[in-house]
C-alpha positions in Angstrom: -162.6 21.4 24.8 -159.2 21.2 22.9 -156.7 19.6 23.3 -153.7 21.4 24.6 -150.9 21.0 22.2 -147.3 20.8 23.6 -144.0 21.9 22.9 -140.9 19.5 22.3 -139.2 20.4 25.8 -142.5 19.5 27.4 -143.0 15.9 26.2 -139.1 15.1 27.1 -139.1 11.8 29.6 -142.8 11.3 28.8 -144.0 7.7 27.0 -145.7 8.4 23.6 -147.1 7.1 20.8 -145.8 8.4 17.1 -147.6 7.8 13.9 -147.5 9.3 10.5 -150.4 12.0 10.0 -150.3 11.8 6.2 -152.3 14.9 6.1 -149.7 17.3 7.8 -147.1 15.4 6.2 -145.2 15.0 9.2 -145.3 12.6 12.4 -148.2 13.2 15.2 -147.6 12.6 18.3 -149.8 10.7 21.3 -149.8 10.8 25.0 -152.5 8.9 26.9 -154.7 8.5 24.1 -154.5 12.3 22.4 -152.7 13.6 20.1 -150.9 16.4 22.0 -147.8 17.5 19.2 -147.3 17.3 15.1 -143.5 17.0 14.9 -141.3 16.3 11.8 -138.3 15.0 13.7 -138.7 13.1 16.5 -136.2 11.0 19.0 -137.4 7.7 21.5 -135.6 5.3 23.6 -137.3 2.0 24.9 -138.8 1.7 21.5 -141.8 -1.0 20.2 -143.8 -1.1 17.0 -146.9 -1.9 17.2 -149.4 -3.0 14.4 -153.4 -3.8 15.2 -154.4 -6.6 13.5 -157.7 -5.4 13.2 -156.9 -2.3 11.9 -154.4 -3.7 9.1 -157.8 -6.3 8.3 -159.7 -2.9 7.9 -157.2 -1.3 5.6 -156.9 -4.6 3.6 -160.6 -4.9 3.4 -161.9 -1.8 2.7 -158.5 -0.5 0.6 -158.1 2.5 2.7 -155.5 3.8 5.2 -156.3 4.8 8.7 -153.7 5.0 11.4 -153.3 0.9 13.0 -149.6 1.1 13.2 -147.6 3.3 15.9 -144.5 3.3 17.5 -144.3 3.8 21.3 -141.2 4.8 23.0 -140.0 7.2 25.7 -139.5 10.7 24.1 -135.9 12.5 24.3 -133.9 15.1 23.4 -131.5 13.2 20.9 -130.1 9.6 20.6 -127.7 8.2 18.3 -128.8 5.7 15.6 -127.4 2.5 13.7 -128.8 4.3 10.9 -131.4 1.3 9.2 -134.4 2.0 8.2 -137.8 0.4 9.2 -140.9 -0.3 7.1 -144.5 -0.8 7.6 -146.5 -1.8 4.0 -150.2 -3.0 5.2 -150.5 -4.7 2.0 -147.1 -6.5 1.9 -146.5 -7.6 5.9 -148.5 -7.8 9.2 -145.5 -6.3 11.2 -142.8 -3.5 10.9 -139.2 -4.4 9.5 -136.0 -3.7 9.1 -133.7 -5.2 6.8 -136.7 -7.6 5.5 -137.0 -8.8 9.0 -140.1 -8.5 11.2 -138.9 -6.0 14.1 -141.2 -5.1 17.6 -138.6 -3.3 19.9 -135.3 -1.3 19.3 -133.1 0.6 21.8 -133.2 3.8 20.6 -134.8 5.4 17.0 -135.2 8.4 14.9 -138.6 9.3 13.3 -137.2 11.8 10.4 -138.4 12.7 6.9 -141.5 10.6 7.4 -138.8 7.7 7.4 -137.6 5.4 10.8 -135.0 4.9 11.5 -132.9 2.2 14.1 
């Protein structure tokens, strides 16, 4: 059965997870476990980002990507931004950061032009 897909008006108020699909070029979005939208612009509030240790030990070991790192928020309509970008590099840290400093929760972030930012 597939999964019903659903549009941006329907996931407003709803908690989700957003990673970077690097197939589609563009962000896909989870709630409760499936992937339920492919967006390229999306807003959160309440924001954390999480990496799996096991799955960054994966990508180190076997020198392949697959998706360990997410960030979980509340999904809105719009919210305003510092404007600071945040970084995830598997091979260089074990967390996301922002302004070379490890980061796990903001207020409020944009996911834009397969960028982050706080």
């Amino acid at each position: 059965m597939p999964t019903r897909k659903y549009k941006r008006e329907e996931l407003i108020g709803e908690r989700v997870a957003v990673y970077r699909n690097l197939r589609t070029g563009n962000f896909s979005v989870q709630r409760k476990g499936l992937v339920v939208a492919h967006l390229e612009e999306i807003h959160l509030t309440d924001v954390e980002f999480r990496v799996s240790q096991a799955g960054r030990n994966r990508v180190l070991e076997e020198q392949q990507k697959n998706v360990h790192a997410k960030v979980w928020g509340t999904f809105v309509d719009e919210v305003e931004v510092e404007g600071l970008p945040v970084r995830y590099n598997p091979y260089k840290t074990e967390t996301f950061e922002c302004a070379s400093e490890p980061i796990f929760e903001a207020d409020s972030c944009i996911l834009k032009d397969n960028k982050v930012w706080v």
